[in-house]
PDB file with one MODEL, atoms N, CA, C and O in Angstrom:
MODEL        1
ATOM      1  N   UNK A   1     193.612 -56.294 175.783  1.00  0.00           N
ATOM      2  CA  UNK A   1     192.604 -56.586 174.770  1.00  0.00           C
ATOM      3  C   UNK A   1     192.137 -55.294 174.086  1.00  0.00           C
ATOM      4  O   UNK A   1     191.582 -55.430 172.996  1.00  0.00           O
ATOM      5  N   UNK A   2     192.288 -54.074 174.579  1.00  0.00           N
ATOM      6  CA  UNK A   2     191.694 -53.045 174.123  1.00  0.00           C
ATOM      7  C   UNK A   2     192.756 -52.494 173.253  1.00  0.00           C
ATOM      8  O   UNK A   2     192.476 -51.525 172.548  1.00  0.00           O
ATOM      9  N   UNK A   3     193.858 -52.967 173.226  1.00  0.00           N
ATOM     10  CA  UNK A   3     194.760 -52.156 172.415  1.00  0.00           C
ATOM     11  C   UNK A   3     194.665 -52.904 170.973  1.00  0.00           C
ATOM     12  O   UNK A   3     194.824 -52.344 169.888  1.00  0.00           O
ATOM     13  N   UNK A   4     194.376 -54.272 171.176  1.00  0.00           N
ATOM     14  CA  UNK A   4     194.018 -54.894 170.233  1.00  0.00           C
ATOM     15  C   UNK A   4     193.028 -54.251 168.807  1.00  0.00           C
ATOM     16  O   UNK A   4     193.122 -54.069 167.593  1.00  0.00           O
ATOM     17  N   UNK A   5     191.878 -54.048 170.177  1.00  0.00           N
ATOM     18  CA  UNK A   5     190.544 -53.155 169.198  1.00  0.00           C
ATOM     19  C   UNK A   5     190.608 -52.075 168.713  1.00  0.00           C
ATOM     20  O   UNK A   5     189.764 -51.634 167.933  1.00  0.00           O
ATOM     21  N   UNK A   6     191.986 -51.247 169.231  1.00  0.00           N
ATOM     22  CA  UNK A   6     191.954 -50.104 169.329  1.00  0.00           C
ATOM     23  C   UNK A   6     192.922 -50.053 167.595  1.00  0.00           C
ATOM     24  O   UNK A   6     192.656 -49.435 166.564  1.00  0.00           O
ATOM     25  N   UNK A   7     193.548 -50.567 167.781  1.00  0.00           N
ATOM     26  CA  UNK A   7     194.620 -51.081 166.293  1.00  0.00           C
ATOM     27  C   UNK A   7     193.709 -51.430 165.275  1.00  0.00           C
ATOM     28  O   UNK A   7     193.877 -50.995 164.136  1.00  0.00           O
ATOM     29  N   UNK A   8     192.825 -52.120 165.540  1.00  0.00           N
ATOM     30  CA  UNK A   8     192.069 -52.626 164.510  1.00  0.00           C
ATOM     31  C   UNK A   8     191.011 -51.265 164.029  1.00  0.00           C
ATOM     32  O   UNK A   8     190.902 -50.864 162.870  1.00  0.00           O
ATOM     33  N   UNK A   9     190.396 -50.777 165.059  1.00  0.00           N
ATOM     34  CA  UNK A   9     189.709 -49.525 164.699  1.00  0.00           C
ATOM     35  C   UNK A   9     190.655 -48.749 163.761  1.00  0.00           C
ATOM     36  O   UNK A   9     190.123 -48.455 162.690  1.00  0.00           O
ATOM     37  N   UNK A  10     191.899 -48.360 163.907  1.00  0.00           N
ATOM     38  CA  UNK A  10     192.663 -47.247 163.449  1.00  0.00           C
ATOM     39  C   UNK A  10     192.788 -47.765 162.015  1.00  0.00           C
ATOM     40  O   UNK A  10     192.246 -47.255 161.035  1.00  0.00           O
ATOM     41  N   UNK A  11     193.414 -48.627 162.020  1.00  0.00           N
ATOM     42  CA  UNK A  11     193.624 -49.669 160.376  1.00  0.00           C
ATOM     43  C   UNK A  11     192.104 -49.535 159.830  1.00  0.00           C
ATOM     44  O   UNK A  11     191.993 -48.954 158.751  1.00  0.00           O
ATOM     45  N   UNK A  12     190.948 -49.994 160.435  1.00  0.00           N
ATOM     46  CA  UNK A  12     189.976 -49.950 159.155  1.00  0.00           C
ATOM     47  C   UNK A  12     189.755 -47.940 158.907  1.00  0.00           C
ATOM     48  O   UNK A  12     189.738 -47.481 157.765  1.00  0.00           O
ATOM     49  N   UNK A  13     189.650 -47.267 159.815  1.00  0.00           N
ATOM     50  CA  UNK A  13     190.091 -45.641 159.279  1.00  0.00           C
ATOM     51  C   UNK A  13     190.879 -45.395 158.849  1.00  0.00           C
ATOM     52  O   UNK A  13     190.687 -44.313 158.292  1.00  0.00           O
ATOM     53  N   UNK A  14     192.093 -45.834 158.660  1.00  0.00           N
ATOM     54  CA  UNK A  14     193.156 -45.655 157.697  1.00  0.00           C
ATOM     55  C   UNK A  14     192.310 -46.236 156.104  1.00  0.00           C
ATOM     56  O   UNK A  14     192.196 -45.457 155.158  1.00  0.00           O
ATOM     57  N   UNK A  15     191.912 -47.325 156.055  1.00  0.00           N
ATOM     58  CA  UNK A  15     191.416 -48.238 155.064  1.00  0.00           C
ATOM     59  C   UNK A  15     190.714 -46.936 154.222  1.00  0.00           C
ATOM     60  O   UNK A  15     191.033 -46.487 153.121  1.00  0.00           O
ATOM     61  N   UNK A  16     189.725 -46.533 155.076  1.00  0.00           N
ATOM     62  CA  UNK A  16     188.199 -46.002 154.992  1.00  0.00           C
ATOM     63  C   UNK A  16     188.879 -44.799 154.245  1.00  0.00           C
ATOM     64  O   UNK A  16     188.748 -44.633 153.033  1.00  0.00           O
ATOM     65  N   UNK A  17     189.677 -43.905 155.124  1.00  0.00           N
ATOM     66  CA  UNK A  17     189.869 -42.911 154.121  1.00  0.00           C
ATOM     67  C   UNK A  17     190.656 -42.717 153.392  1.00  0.00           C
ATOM     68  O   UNK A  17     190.573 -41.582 152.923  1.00  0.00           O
ATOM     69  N   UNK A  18     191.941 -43.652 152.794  1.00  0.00           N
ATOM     70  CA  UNK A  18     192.532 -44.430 151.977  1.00  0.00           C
ATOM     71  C   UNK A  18     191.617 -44.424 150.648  1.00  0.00           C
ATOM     72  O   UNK A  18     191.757 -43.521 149.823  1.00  0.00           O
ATOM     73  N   UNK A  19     190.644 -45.494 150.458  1.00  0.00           N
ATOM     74  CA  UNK A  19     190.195 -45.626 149.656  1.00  0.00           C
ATOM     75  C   UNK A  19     188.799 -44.612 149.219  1.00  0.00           C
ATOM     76  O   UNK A  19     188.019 -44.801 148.286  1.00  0.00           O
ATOM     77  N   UNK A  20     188.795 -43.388 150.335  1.00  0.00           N
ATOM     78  CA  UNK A  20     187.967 -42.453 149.779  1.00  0.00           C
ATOM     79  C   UNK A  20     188.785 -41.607 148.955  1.00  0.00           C
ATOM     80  O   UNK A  20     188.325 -41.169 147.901  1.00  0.00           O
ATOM     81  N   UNK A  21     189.800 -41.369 149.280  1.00  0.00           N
ATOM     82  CA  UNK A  21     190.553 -40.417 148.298  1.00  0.00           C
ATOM     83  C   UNK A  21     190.932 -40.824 147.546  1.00  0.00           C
ATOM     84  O   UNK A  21     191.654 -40.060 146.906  1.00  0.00           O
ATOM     85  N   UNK A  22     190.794 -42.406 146.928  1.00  0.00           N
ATOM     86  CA  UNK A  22     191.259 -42.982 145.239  1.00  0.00           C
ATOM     87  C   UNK A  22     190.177 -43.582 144.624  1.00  0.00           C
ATOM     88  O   UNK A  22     190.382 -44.473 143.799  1.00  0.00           O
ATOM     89  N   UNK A  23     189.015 -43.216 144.911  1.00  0.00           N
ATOM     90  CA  UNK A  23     187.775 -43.889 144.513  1.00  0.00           C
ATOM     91  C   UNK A  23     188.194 -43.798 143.347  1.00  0.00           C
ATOM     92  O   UNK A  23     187.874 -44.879 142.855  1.00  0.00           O
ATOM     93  N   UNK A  24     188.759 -43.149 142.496  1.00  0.00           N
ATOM     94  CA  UNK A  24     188.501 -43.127 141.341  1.00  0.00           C
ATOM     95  C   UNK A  24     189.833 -43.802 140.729  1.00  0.00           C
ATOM     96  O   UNK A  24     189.830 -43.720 139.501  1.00  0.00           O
ATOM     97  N   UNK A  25     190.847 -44.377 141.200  1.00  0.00           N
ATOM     98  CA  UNK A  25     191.603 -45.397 141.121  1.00  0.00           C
ATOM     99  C   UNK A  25     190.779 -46.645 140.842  1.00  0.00           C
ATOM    100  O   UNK A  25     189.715 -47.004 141.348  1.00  0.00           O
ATOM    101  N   UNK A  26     191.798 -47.416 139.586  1.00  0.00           N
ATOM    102  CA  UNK A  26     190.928 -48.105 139.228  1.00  0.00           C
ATOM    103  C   UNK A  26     191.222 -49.487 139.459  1.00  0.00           C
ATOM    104  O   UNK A  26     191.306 -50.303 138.541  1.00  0.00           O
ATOM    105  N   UNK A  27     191.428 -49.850 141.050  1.00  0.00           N
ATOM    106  CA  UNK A  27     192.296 -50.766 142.054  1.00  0.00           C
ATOM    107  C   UNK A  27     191.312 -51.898 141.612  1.00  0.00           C
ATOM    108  O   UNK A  27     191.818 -52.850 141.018  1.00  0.00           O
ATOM    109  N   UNK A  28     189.650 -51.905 141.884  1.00  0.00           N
ATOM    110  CA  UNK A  28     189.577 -53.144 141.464  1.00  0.00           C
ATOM    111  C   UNK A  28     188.111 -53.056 140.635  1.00  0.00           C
ATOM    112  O   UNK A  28     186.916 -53.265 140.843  1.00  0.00           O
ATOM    113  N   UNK A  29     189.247 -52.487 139.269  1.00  0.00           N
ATOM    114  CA  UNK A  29     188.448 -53.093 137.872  1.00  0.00           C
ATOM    115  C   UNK A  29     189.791 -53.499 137.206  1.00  0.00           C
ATOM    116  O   UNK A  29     190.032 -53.023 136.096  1.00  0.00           O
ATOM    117  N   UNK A  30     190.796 -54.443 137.859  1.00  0.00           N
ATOM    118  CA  UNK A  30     191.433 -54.849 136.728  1.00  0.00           C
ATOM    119  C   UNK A  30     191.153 -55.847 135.773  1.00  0.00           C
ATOM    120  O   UNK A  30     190.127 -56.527 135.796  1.00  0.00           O
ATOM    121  N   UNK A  31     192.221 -55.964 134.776  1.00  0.00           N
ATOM    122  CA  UNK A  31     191.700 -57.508 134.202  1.00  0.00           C
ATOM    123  C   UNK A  31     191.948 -58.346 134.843  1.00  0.00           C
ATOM    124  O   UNK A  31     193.019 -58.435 135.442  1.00  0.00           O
ATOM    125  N   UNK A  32     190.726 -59.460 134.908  1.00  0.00           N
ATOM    126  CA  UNK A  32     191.294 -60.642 135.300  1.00  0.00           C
ATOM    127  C   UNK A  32     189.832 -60.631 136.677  1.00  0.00           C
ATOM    128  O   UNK A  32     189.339 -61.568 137.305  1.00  0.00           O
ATOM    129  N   UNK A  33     189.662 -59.777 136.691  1.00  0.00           N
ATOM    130  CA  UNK A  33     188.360 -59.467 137.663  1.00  0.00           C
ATOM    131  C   UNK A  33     186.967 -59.851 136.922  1.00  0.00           C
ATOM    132  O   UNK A  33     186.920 -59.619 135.714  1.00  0.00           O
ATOM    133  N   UNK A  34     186.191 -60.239 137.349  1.00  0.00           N
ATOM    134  CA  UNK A  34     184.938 -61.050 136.944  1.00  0.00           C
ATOM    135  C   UNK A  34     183.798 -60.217 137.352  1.00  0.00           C
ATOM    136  O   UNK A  34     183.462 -60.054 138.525  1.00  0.00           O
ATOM    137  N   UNK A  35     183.047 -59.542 136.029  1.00  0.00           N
ATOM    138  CA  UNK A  35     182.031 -58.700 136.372  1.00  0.00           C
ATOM    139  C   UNK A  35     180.934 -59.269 135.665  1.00  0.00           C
ATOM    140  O   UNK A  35     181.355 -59.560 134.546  1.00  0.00           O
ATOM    141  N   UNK A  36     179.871 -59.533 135.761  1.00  0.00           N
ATOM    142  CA  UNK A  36     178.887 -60.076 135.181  1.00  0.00           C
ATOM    143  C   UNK A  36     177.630 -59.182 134.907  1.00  0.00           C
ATOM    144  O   UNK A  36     177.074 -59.140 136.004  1.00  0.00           O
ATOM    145  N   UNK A  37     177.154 -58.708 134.339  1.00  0.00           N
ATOM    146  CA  UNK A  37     175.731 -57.664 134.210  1.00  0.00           C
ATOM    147  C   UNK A  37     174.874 -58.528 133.208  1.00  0.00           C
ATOM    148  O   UNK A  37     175.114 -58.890 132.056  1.00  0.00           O
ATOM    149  N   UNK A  38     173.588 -58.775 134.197  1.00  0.00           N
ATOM    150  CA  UNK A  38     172.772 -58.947 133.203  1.00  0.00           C
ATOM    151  C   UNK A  38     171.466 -58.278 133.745  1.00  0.00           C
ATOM    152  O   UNK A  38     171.055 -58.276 134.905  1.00  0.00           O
ATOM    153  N   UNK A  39     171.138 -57.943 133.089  1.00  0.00           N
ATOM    154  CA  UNK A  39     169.745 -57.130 133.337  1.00  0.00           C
ATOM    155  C   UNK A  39     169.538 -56.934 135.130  1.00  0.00           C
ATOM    156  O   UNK A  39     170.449 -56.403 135.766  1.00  0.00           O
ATOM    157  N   UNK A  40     168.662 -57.264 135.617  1.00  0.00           N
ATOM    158  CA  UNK A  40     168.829 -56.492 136.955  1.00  0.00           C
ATOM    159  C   UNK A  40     169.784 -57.884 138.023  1.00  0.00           C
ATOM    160  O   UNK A  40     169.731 -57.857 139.253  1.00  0.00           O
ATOM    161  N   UNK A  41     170.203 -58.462 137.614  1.00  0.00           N
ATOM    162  CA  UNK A  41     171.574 -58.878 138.500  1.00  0.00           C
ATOM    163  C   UNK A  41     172.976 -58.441 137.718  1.00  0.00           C
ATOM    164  O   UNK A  41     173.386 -58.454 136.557  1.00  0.00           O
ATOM    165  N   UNK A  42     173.481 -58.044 139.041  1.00  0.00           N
ATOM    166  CA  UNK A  42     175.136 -58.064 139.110  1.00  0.00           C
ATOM    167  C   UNK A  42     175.716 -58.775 139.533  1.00  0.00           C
ATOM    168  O   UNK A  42     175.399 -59.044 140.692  1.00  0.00           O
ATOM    169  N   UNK A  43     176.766 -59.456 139.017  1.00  0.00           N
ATOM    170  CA  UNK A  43     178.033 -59.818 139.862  1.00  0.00           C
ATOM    171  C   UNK A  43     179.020 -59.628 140.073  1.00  0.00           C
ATOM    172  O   UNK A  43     179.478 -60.036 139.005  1.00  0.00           O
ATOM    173  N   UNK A  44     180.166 -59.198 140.813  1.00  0.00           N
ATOM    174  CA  UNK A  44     181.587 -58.592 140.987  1.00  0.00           C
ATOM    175  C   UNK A  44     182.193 -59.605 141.543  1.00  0.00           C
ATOM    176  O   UNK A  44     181.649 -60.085 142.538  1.00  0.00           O
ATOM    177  N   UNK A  45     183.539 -60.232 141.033  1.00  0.00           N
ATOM    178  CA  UNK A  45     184.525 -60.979 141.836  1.00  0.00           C
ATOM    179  C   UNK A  45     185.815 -60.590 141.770  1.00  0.00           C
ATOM    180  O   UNK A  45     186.371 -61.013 140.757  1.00  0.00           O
ATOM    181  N   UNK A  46     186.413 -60.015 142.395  1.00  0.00           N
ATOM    182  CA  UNK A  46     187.611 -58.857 141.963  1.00  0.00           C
ATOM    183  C   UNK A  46     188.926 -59.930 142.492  1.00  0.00           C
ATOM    184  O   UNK A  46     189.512 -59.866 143.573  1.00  0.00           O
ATOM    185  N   UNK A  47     189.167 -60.906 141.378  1.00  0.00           N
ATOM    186  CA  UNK A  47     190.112 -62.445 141.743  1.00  0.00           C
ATOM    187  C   UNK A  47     191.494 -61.102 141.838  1.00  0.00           C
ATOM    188  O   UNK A  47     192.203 -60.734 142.774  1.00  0.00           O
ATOM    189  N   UNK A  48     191.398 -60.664 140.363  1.00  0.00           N
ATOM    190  CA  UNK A  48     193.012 -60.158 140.062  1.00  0.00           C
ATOM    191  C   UNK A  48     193.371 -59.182 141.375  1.00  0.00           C
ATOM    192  O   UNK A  48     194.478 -58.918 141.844  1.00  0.00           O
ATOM    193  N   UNK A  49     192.131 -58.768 141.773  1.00  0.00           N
ATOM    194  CA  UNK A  49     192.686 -57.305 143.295  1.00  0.00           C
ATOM    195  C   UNK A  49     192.522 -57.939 144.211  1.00  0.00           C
ATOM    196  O   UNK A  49     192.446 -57.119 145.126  1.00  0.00           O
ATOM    197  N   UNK A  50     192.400 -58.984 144.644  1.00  0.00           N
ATOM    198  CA  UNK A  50     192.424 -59.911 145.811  1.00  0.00           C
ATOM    199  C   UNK A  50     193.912 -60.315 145.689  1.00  0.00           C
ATOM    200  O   UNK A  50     194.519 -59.877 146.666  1.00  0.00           O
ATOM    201  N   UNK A  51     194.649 -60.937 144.913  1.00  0.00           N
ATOM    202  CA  UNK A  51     195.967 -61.260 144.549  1.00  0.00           C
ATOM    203  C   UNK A  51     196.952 -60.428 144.955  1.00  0.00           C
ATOM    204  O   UNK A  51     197.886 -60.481 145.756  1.00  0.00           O
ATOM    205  N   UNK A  52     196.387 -59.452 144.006  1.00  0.00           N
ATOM    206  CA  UNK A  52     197.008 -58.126 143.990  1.00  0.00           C
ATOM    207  C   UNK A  52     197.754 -57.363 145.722  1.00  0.00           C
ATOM    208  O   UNK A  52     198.882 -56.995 146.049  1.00  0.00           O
ATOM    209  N   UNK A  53     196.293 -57.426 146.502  1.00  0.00           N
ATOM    210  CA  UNK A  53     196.052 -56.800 147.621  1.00  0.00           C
ATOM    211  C   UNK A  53     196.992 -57.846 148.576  1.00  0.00           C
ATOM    212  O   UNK A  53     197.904 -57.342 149.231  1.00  0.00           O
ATOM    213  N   UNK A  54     196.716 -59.543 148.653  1.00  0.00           N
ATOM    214  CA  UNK A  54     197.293 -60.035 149.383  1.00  0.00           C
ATOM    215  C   UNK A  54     199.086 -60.267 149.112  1.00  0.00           C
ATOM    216  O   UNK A  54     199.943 -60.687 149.890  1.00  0.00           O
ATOM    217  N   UNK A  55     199.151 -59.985 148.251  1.00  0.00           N
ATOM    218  CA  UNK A  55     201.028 -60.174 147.637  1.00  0.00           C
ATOM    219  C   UNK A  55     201.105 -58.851 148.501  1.00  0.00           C
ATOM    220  O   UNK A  55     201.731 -58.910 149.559  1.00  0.00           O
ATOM    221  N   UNK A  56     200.550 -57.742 148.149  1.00  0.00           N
ATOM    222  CA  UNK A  56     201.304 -56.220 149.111  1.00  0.00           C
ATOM    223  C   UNK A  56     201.358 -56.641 150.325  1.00  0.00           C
ATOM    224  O   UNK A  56     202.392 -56.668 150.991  1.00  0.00           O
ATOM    225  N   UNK A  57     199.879 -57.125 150.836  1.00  0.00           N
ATOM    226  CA  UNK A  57     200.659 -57.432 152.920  1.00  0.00           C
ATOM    227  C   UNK A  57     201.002 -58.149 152.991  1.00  0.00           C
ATOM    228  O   UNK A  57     201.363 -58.135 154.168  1.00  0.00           O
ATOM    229  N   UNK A  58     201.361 -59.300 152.489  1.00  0.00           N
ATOM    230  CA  UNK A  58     202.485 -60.229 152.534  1.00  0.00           C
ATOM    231  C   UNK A  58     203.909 -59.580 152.603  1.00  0.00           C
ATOM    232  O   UNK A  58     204.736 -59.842 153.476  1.00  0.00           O
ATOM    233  N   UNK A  59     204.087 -58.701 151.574  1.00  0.00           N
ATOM    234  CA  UNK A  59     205.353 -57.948 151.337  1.00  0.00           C
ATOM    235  C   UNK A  59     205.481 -57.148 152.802  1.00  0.00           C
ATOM    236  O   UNK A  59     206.419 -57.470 153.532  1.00  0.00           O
ATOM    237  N   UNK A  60     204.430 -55.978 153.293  1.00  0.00           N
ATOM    238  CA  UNK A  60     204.342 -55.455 154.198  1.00  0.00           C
ATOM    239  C   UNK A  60     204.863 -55.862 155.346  1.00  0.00           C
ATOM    240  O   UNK A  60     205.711 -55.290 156.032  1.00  0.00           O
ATOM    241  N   UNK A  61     204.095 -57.301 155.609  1.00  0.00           N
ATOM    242  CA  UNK A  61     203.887 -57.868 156.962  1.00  0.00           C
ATOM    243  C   UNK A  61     205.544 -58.597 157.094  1.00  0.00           C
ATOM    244  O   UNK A  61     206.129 -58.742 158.168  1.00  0.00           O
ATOM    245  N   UNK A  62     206.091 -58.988 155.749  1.00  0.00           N
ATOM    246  CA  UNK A  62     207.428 -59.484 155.945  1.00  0.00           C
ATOM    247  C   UNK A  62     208.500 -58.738 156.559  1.00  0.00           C
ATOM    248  O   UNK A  62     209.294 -59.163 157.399  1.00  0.00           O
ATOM    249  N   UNK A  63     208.439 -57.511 156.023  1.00  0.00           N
ATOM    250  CA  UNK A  63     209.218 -56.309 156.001  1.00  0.00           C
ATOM    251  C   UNK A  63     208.902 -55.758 157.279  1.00  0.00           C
ATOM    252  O   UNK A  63     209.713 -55.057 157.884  1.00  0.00           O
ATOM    253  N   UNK A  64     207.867 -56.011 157.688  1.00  0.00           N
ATOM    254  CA  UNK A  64     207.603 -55.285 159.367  1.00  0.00           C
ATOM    255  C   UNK A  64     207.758 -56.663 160.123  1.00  0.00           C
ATOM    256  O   UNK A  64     207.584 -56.427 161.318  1.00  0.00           O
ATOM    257  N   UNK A  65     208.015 -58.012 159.919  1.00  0.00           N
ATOM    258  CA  UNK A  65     208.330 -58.722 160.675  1.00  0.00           C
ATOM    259  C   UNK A  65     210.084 -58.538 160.828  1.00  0.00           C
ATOM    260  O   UNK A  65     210.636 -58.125 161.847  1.00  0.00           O
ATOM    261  N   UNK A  66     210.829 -58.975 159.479  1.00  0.00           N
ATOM    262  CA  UNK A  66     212.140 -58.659 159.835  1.00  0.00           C
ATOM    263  C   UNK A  66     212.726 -57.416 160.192  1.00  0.00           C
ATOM    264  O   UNK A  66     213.926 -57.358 159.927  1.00  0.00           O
ATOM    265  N   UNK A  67     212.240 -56.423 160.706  1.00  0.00           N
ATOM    266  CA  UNK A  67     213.243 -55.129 161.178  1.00  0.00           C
ATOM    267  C   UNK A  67     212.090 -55.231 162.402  1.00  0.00           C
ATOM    268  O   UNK A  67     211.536 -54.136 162.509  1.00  0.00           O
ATOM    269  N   UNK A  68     211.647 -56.062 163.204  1.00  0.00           N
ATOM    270  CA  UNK A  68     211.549 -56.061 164.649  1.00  0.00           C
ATOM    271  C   UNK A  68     212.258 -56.210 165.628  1.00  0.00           C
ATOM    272  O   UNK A  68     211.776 -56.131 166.758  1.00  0.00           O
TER     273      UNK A  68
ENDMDL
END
């Protein structure tokens, strides 16, 4: 069970400093993403980088399933 947690810890630090060094990548303001501003509410729904994000580990997870 601990190797479990231990994988999962490493992946969200991979994540973490992943996306500190492309903050300024502009991963999810694409089009197709739903931003709403109106005076003091916001809303963000980032549809197109959700898509986006799940087609890559799909691809990933395929590619690391068949060469097991």
């Amino acid at each position: 069970m601990y190797k479990i947690f231990l994988s999962i810890g490493i992946v969200f630090i991979v994540i973490g400093v992943i996306l500190y060094l492309f903050k300024g990548f502009p991963l999810f303001r694409l089009p197709g993403d739903i931003y709403i501003d109106k005076g003091n509410f916001k809303f963000y729904f980032p549809i197109t980088s959700s898509i986006l994000l799940s087609i890559l580990f799909t691809l990933i997870l395929t590619f690391i399933s068949k060469f097991r």
